[in-house]
VEXMARKOL-71444 format. One line per field, with one value per residue (C-alpha): residue number from 1; z, y, x. Coordinates in steps of 0.2 Angstrom, whole numbers, plus 5000, padded with zeros to 4 digits. Example, Ala and Ser with C-alpha at 12.3 -4.5 7.8 and 13.67 -1.06 7.14 Angstrom:
% residues 2
k <- c(1,2)
Z <- c(5039,5036)
Y <- c(4978,4995)
X <- c(5062,5068)
//
This chain:
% residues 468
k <- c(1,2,3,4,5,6,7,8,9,10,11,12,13,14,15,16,17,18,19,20,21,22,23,24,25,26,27,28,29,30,31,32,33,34,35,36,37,38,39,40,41,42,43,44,45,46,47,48,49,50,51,52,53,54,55,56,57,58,59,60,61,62,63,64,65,66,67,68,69,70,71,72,73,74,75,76,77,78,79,80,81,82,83,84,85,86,87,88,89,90,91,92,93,94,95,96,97,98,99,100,101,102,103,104,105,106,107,108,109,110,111,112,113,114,115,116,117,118,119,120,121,122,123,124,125,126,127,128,129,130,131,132,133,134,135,136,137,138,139,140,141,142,143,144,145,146,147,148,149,150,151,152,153,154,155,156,157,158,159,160,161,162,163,164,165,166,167,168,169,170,171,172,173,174,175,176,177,178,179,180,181,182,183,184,185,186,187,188,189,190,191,192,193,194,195,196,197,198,199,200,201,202,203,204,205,206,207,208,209,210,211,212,213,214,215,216,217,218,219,220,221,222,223,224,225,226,227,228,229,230,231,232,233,234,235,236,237,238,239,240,241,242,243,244,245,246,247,248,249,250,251,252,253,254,255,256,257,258,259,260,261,262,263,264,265,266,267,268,269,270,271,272,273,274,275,276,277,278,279,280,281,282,283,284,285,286,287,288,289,290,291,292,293,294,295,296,297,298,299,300,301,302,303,304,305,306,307,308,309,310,311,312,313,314,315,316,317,318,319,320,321,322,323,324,325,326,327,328,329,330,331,332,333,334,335,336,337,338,339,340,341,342,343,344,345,346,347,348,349,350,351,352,353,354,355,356,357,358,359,360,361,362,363,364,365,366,367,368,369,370,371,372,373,374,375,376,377,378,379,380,381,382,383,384,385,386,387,388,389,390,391,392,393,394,395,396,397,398,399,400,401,402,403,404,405,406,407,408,409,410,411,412,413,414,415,416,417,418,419,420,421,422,423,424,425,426,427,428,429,430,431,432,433,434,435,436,437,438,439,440,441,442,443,444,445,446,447,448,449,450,451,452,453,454,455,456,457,458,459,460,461,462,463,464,465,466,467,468)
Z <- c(4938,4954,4952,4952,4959,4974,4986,4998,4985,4996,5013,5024,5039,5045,5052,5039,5029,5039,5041,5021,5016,5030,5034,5020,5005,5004,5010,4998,4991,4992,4979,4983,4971,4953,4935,4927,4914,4918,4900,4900,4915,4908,4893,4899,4887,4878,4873,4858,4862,4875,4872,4872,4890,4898,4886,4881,4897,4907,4906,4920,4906,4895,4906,4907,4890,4884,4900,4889,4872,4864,4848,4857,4839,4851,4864,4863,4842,4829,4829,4826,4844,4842,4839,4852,4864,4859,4861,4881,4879,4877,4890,4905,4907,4910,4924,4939,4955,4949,4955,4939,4936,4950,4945,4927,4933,4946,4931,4920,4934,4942,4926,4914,4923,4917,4926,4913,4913,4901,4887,4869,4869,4880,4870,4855,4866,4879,4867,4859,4875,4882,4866,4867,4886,4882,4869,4881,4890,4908,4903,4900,4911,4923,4926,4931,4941,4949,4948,4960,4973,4972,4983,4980,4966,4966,4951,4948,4940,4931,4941,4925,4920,4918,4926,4914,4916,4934,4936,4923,4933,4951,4941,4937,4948,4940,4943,4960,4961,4969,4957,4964,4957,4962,4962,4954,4952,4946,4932,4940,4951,4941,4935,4925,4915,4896,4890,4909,4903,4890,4906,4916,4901,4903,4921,4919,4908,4919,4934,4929,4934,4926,4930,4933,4950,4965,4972,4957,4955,4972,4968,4953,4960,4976,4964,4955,4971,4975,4961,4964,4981,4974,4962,4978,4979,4995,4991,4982,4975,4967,4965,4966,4966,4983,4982,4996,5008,5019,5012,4998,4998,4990,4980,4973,4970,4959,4950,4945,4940,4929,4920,4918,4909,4900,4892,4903,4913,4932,4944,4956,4971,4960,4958,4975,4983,4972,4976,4994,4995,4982,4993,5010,5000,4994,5013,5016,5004,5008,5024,5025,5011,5020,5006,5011,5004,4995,4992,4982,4985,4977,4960,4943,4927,4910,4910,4892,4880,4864,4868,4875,4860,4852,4870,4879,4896,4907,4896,4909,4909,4928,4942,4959,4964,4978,4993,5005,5014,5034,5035,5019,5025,5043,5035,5025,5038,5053,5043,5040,5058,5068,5061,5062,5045,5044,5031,5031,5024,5015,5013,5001,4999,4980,4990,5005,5014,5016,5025,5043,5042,5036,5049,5064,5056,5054,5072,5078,5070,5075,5084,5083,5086,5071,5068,5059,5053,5044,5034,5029,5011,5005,4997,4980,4961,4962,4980,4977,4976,4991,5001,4998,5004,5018,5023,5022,5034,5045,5046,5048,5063,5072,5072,5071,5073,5060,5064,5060,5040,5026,5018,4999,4983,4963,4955,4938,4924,4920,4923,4924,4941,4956,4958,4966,4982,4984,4982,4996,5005,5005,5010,5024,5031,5027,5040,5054,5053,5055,5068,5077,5075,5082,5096,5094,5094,5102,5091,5091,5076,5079,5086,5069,5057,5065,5063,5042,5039,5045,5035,5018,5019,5035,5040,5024,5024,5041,5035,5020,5030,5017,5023,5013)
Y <- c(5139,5136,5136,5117,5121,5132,5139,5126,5113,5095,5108,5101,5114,5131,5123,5112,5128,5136,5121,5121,5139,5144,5131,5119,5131,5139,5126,5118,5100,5088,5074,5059,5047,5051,5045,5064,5063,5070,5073,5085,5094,5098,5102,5115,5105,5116,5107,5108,5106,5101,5082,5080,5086,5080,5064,5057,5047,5045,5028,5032,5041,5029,5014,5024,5029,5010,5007,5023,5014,5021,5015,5012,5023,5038,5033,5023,5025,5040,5048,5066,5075,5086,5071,5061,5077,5076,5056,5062,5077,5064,5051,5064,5067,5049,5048,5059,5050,5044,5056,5060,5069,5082,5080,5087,5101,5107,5105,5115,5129,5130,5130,5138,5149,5138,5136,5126,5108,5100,5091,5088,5105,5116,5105,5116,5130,5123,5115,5131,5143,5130,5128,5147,5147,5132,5144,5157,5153,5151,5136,5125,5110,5121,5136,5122,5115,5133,5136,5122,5128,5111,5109,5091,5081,5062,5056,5034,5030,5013,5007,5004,5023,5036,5051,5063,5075,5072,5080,5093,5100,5100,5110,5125,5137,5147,5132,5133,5115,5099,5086,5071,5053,5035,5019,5007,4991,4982,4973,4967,4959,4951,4938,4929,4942,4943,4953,4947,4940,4957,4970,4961,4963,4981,4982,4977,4988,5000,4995,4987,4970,4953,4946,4927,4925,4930,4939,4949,4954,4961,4967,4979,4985,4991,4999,5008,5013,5023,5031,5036,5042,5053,5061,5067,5050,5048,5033,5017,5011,4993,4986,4968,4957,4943,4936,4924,4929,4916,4901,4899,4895,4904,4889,4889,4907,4903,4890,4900,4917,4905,4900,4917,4921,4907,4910,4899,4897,4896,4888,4898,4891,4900,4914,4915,4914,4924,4940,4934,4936,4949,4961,4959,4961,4976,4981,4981,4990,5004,5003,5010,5023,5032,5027,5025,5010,5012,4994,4995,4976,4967,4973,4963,4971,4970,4958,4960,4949,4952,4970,4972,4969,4986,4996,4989,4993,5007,5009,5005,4986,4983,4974,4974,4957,4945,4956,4956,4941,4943,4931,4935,4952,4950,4935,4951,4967,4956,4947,4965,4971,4955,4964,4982,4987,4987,5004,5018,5008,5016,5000,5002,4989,4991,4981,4995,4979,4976,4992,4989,4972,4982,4996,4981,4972,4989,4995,4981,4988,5007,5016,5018,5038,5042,5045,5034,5024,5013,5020,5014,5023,5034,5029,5020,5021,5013,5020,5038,5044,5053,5037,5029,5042,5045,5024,5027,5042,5035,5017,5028,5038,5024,5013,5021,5041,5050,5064,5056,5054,5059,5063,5061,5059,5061,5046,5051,5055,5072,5087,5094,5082,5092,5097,5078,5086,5100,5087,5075,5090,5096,5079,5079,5096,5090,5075,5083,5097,5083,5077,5094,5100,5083,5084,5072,5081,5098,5111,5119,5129,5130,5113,5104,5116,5113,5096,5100,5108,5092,5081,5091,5097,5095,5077,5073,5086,5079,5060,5061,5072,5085,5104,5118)
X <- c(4922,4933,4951,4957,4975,4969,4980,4972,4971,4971,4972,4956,4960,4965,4982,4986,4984,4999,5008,5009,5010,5022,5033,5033,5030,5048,5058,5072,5071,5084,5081,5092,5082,5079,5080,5083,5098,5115,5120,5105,5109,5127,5122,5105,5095,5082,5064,5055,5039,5029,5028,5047,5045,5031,5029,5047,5051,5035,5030,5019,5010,5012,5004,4989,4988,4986,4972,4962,4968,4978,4989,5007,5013,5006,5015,5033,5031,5034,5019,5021,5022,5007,4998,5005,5001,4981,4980,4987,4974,4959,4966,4968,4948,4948,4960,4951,4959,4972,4990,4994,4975,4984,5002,5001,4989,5002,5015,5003,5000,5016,5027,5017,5005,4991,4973,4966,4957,4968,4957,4954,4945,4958,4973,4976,4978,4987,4999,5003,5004,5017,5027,5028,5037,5047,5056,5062,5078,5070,5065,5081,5082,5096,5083,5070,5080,5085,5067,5060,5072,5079,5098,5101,5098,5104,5105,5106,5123,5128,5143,5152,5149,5163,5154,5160,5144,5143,5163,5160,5147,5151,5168,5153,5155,5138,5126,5121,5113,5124,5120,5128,5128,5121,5127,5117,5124,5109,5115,5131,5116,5106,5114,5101,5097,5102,5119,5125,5142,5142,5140,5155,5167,5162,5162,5179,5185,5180,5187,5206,5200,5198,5183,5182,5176,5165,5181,5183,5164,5165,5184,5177,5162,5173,5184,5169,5162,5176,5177,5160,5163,5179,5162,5151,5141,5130,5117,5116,5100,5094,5077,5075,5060,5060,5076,5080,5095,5094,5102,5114,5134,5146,5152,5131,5137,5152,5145,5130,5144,5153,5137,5132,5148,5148,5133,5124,5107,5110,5100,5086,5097,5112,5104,5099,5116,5125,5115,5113,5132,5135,5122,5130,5149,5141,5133,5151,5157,5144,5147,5165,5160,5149,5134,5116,5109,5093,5083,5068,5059,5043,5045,5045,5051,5048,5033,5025,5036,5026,5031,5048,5058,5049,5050,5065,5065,5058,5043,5028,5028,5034,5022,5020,5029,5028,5030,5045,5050,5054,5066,5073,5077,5082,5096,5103,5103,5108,5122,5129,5122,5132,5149,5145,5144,5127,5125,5111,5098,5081,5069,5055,5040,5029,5017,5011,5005,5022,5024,5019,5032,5046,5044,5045,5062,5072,5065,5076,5091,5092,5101,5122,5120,5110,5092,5082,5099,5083,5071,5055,5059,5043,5026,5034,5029,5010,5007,5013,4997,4986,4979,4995,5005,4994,4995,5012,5014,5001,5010,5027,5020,5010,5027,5039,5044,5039,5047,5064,5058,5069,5054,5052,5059,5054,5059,5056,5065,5054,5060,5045,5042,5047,5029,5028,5036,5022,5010,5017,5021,5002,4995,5008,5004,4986,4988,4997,4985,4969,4979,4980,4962,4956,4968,4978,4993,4996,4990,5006,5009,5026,5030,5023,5029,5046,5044,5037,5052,5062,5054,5053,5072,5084,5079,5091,5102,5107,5106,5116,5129,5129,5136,5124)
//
């Protein structure tokens, strides 16, 4: 049988063939946004088996694994692993075209040596081969790490976090991997969410500051912020659904921060205005600390009520939203723009339709001698997959200047996902090289592979003002 996972596996020409194997192949990754765990990093966390790695956190797993029908005890429950790994074993036939069919087959090849279909039949075999590697030492989460040539690697930070395993290990001298946190101030955001008025008391032990206003929300996230950037931070991140930053007072914020608080439920016009003017204090903030601000828009979280109190969060039950509105976001980057402080600014739409709209509003807000100041943030979470990435390349490039991208990013919390960046990496090399071969652009090995290499590695290193 051919090899799934060929050398030219999603290469459709001689020149994306070069582009990928010698210019995009070798080159380091710098992954500014991802869910991996600190705590594991500093301690080299070793795995048992191979459903603690490839299962425990992947709720992209998990969605598909109910679409296939499976008993949520093999997937969120206590089901033993083995059992949970077969019950993934007989889902994955079913999932041809779908990223992660390609994803865990570049896992299984490029981390354990693997050229197998995974299946119900290959899955005992599979399982045990895997379990046999994940013994050795080479296969703590540090040597993975080391392993995928990775640089960088951005983790996403609670504001009211302590950073104790972030500050241990840029002090290790023998790990060779910046691991740098983020700031996501999320749930000093959302104040209609539950265990609100709970997360500002602990905001404010954090920071020193008594929280009972507006002033001092902004006051102690400031303060964390620095902290943060005394730790190596570079980049922020939220995600938000379509919050309206066009209209709202700050006296409607107030009155909506004291009801939170209290306890109490504030109004949509409220909640509006307080993260209206909570975001652009935090622009601000960001601004004068050098931090790039990653906004993740249109997404809804945590839709399945019957099923939140077993999961919790993070366990495959977000949606795409309501899209980005225009107006909405123009009221926000031009409020910070009027002034100056306008921050680095990576924009990503869960909806691609909103792609070609973001790429017009943040063209009208470049410039100020760096390049792509604006980003148009890479193909997100239910558009990672090849048409999406290619839609988004191909928006990118006909808009805007593609070769000004910072390229792409993980987003997980596997450590067995770095294999996400060959894949977007092919389909880019893939592009540009149909691109080439149909003339329309120079078929110019060296020019394109130049601007490869850019887009998989420098492009960041440059925008994040990192020295490696």
């Amino acid at each position: 049988m051919k090899t799934f996972i060929s050398d030219s596996f999603l290469l459709h020409s001689s020149m994306a063939e070069k582009l990928y194997h010698k210019y995009a192949d070798k080159m380091p990754v710098f992954d500014y946004h991802c869910h991996l765990n600190p705590k594991d990093i500093l301690a080299d966390r070793r795995f048992q088996n191979l459903t603690e790695i490839w299962l425990e956190e992947d709720h992209y797993k998990w969605r598909l694994m109910r679409f296939c029908g499976v008993e949520e005890e093999y997937i969120t429950g206590k089901a033993d692993p083995y059992e949970k790994f077969l019950k993934w074993a007989r889902t994955v036939p079913k999932i041809m075209g779908n990223p992660l069919y390609h994803w865990i087959h570049l896992e299984l090849k490029r981390y354990f040596d693997i050229d197998e279909l995974l299946n119900p039949k290959t899955a005992p075999e599979i399982w045990k081969a895997c379990n046999e590697k994940l013994s050795k030492e080479e296969y703590s989460v540090r040597s993975l790490i080391v392993r995928c040539n990775i640089r960088v690697l951005c983790t996403t930070d609670d504001p009211a976090d302590d950073l104790a395993s972030h500050l241990e290990l840029a002090g290790d001298k023998s790990f060779p991997v910046k691991i740098l946190p983020s700031f996501r101030p999320e749930k000093a955001v959302n104040i209609e969410s539950k265990g609100f008025a709970e997360y500002m008391a602990r905001l404010s032990k954090a920071s020193g500051i008594r929280i009972s206003s507006f002033g001092d929300v902004v006051k102690a996230l400031e303060d964390r912020a620095e902290y943060f950037r005394g730790a190596g931070c570079l980049t922020s991140d939220i995600s938000l659904h379509s919050p309206d930053f066009t209209k709202g007072t700050m006296e409607d914020a107030e009155r909506g921060l004291k009801k939170s608080l209290a306890g109490g439920e504030p109004t949509e016009a409220e909640i509006n205005a307080y993260k209206r003017h909570l975001l652009i204090a935090l622009g601000r903030i960001y601004n004068r600390l050098d931090f790039c601000s990653q906004l993740h828009m249109g997404v809804l979280r945590n839709n399945n009520s019957r099923m939140y109190p077993a999961t919790g969060p993070d366990a495959g039950f977000d949606a795409m939203g309501d899209g980005v509105s225009a107006r909405s976001l123009i009221s926000l980057l031009d409020t910070l723009d009027k002034t100056c402080e306008l921050p680095k600014t990576i924009i990503y739409g869960l909806d691609e339709n909103d792609h070609a709209k973001i790429l017009s509003i943040i063209g009208c807000y470049q410039g100020g001698g760096l390049c792509g100041k604006l980003q148009l943030g890479s193909a997100w979470w239910f558009n990672d997959h090849i048409e999406g990435i290619r839609r988004q390349l191909s928006t990118l490039a006909s808009m805007g200047a593609l070769g000004s991208f910072i390229g792409m990013l993980t987003d997980s919390r596997s450590f067995l996902s770095c294999t996400r960046h060959e894949y977007f990496r092919r389909i880019l090399c893939d592009l540009i090289g149909r691109w080439a071969e149909n003339g329309e652009v120079p078929y110019d090995e060296e020019l394109l592979g130049g601007m490869v290499q850019d887009i998989c590695f420098y492009n960041a290193v440059r925008y994040f003002g990192l020295k490696l």
